[in-house]
C-alpha positions as CSV (number, residue, x, y, z in Angstrom):
1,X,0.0,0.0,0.0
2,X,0.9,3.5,-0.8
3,X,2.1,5.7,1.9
4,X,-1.0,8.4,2.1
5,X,1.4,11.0,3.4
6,X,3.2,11.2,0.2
7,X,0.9,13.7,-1.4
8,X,1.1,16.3,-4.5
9,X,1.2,19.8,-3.4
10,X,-2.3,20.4,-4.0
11,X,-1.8,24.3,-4.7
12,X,0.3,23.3,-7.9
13,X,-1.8,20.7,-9.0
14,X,-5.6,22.2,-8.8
15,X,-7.9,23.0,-11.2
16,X,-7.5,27.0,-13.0
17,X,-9.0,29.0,-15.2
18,X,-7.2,31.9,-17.1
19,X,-8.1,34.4,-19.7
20,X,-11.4,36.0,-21.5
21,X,-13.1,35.9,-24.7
22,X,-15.7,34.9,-27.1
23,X,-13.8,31.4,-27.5
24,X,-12.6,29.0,-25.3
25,X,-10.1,25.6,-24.5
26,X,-10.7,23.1,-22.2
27,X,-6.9,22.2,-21.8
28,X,-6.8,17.9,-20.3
29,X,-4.1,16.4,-18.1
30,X,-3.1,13.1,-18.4
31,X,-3.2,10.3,-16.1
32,X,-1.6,10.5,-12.8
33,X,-1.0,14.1,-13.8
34,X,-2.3,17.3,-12.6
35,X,-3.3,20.5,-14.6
36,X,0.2,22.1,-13.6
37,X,1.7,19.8,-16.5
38,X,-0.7,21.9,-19.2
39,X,-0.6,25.5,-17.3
40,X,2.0,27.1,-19.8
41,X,0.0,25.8,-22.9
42,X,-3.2,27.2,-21.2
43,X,-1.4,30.8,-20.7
44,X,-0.4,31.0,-24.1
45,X,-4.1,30.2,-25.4
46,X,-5.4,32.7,-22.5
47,X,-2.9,35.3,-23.7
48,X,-4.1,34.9,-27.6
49,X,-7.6,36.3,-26.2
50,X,-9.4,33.1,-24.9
51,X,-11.1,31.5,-21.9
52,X,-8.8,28.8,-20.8
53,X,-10.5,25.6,-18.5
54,X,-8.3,23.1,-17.2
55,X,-9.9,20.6,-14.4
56,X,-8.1,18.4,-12.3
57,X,-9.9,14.6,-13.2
58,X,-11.2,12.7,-10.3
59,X,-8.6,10.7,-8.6
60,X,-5.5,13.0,-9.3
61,X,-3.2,15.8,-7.5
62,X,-3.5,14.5,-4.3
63,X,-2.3,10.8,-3.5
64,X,-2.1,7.2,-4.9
65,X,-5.3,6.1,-2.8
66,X,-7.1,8.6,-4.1
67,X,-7.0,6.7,-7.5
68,X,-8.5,3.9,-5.9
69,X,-12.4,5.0,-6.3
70,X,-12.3,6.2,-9.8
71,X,-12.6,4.6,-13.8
72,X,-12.0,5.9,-16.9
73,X,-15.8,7.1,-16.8
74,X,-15.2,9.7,-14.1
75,X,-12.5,11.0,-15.9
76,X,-14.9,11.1,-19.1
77,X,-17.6,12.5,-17.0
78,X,-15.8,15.2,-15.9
79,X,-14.1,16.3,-19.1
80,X,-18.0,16.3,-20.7
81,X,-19.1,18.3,-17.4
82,X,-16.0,20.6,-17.9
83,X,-17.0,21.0,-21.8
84,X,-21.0,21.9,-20.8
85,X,-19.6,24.6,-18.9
86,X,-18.3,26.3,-21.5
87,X,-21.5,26.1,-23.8
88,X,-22.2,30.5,-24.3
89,X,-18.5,30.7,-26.3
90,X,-18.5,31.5,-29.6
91,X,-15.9,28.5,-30.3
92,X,-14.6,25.7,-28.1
93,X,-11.7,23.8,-29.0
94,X,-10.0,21.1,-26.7
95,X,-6.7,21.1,-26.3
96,X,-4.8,17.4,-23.9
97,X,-2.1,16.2,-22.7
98,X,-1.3,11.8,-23.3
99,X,-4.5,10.6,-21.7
100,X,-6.0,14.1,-22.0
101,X,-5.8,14.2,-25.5
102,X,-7.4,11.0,-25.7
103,X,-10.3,12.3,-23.8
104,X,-10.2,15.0,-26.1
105,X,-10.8,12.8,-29.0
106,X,-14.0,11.0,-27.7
107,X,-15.2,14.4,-26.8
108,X,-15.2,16.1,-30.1
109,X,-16.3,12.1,-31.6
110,X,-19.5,12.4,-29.5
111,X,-19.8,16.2,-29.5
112,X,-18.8,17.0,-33.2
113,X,-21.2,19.9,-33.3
114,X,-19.8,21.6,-30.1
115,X,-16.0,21.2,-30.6
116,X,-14.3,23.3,-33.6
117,X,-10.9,22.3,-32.7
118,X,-8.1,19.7,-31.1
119,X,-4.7,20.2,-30.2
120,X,-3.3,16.8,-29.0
121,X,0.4,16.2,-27.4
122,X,1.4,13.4,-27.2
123,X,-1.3,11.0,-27.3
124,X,-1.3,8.4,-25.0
125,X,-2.4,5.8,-28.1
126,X,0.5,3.5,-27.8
127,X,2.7,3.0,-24.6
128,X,6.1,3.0,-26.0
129,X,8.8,-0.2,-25.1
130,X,7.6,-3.9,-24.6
131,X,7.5,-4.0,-21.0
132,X,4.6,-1.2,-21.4
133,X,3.3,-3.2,-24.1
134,X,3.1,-6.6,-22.0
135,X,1.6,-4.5,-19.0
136,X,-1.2,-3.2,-21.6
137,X,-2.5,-7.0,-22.4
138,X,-2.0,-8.2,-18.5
139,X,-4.1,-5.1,-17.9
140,X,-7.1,-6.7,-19.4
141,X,-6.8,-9.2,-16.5
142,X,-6.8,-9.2,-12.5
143,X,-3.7,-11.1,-12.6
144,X,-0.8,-7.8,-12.8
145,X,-3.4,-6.2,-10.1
146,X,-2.9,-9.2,-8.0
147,X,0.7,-10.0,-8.3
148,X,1.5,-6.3,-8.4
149,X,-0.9,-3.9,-7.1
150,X,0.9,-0.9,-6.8
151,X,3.4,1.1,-9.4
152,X,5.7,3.3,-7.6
153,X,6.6,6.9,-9.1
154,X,9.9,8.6,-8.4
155,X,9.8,11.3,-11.3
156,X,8.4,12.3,-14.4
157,X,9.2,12.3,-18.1
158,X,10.4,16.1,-18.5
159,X,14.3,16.8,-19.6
160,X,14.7,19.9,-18.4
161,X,16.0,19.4,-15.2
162,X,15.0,22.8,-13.5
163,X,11.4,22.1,-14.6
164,X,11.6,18.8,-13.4
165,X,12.9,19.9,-9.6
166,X,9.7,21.8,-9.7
167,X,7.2,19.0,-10.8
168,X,4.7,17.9,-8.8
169,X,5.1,14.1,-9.1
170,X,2.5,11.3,-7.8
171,X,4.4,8.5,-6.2
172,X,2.4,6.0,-7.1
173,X,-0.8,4.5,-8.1
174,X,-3.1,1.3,-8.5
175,X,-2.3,-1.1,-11.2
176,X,-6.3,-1.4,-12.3
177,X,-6.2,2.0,-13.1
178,X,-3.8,0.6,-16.4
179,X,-7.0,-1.2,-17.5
180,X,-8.7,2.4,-17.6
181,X,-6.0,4.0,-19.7
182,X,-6.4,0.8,-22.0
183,X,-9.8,1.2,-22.4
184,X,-9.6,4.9,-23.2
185,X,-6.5,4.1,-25.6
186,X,-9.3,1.5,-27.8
187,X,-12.2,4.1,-27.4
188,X,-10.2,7.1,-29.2
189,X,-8.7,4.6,-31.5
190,X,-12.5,3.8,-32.5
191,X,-13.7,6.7,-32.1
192,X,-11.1,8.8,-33.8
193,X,-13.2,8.6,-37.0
194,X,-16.0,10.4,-35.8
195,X,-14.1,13.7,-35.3
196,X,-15.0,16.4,-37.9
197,X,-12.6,18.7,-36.9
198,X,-9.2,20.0,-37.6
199,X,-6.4,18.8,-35.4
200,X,-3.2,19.2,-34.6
201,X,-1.0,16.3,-33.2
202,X,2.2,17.1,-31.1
203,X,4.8,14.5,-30.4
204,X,7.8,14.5,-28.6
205,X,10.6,11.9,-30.7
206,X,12.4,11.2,-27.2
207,X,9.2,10.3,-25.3
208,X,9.9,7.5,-23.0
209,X,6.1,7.1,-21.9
210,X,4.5,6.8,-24.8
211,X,5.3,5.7,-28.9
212,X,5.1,9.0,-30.9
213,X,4.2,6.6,-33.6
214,X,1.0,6.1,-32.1
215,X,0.3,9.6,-32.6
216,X,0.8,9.5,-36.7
217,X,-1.5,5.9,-36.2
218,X,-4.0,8.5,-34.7
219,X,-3.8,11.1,-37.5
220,X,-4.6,8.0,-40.2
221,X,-7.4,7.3,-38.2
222,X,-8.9,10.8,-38.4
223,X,-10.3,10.6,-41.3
224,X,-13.0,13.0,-41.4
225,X,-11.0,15.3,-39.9
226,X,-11.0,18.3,-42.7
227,X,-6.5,19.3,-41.8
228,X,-4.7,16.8,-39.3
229,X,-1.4,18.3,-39.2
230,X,1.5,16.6,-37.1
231,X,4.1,18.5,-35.4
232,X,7.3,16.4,-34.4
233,X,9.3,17.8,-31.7
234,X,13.4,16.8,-31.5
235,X,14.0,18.0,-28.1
236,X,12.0,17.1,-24.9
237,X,10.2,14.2,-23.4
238,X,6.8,13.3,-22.7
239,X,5.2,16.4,-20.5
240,X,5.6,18.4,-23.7
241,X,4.2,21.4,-22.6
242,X,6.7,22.0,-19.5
243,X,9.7,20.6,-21.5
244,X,12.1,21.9,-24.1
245,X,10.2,22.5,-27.0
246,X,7.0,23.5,-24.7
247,X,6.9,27.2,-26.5
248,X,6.8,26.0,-29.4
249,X,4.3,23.6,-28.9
250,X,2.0,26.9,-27.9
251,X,2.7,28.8,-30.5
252,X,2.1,25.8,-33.0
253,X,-1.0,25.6,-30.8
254,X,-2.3,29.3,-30.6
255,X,-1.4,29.6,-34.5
256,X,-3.4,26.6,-35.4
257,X,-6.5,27.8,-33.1
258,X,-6.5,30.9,-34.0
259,X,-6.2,30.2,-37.9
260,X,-9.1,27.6,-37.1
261,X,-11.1,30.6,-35.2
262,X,-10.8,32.9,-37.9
263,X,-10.8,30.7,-41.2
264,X,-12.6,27.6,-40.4
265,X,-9.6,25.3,-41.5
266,X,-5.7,24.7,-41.8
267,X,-3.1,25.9,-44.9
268,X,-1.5,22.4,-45.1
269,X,2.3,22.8,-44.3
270,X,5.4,20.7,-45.0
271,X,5.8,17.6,-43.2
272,X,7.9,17.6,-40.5
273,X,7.6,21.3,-39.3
């Protein structure tokens, strides 16, 4: 059992809200996150002129056991409660973060008429080494919960090392919660279809979490998507927006949104950029 005393600094890893406009983002964490790993994407969006939502899902920022009451359909629940909320904008795009961005798929899939936009980094589609990929099909199974039931945490995927001395890390949390990230990973793999907006997928190239090749298999999914365009970053690891190559990510962000506020659709680019 975890120790219950090892808990997140809660006033880093609660829920914010920044910025006013006629648009909005509801900005996603991922799992065993907090919205601390998305808050510089979120000012950038806030400082281009828009409402900026970013909840803290049911069972994270505080400590392992609190992961022990929750599925993958509170954290669904409360990204469509957070999306309701933001129902008088003009525009709302969503914007997430590995397991956030996967929420954000099944949100625009299911709400196609409400969501004009998706900015995905690093999508948790594919975990990335075989160890993760044997842990994904024991998942399906109570046998890794009952040989194993606990993962401890000592870090986080960020290369920066200043940023990472600052990172409020969980240090642990249940093995059945895997089975929930697997599930979301086959719903937004179904699911991706049913989006009819434009998107734009980040991925980092040194992520050790997850396989930036899931996120191209994700953009060839999407398609009735009307502009996917994927953004490969070189430097940085998995908690793209705090790392490295975390500005550009917003500005490839905020440029992408804001062409999609004001035009409807994406210029294609060259590959690669």
């Amino acid at each position: 059992m975890m120790d219950a005393r090892l808990a997140m600094d809660e006033e880093k890893t609660g829920a914010f809200e920044l910025g006013h406009g006629p648009d909005a983002c509801l900005v996603l964490h991922g799992f065993t996150g907090s919205p601390w790993d998305v808050r510089p994407l979120a000012e950038a969006l806030a400082a281009r002129g828009m409402r900026v939502v970013a909840p803290l899902l049911p069972g994270h920022g505080a400590t392992p056991q609190a992961l022990l009451g929750v599925t993958w359909r509170d954290w669904r629940d409360e990204a469509r409660r957070a999306l309701d909320l933001l129902r008088g904008h003009r525009q709302v795009f969503v914007a997430g973060l590995s397991m956030g961005a996967l929420l954000a798929v099944g949100l625009a899939a299911d709400a196609p008429a409400r969501v004009r936009g998706l900015v995905l980094a690093a999508p948790a589609l594919r975990f990335r080494g075989a160890r993760m990929r044997v842990i994904r099909q024991l998942s399906r199974t109570p046998l890794l919960e009952w040989v194993h039931p606990w993962v401890a945490k000592s870090s986080t995927d960020i290369s920066d090392p200043a940023v990472l001395a600052m990172a409020p890390i969980l240090s642990g949390f249940p093995v059945a919660r895997l089975r929930d990230v697997v599930t979301l990973q086959d719903a937004a793999a179904r699911s991706a279809a049913r989006v009819r907006c434009p998107v734009l997928i980040a991925v980092a190239e040194q992520d050790h979490v997850v396989d930036p090749r899931g996120g191209l298999e994700l953009a060839r999914r999407l398609k009735a998507s009307p502009c996917v365009r994927v953004l490969s970053l070189q430097r940085g690891f998995h908690i793209i927006p705090r790392d490295t190559d975390g500005p550009r990510l917003a500005r490839e962000a905020c440029d992408f949104l804001t062409h999609v506020c004001n035009f409807g659709e994406w210029e294609p680019q060259s590959a690669g950029t």
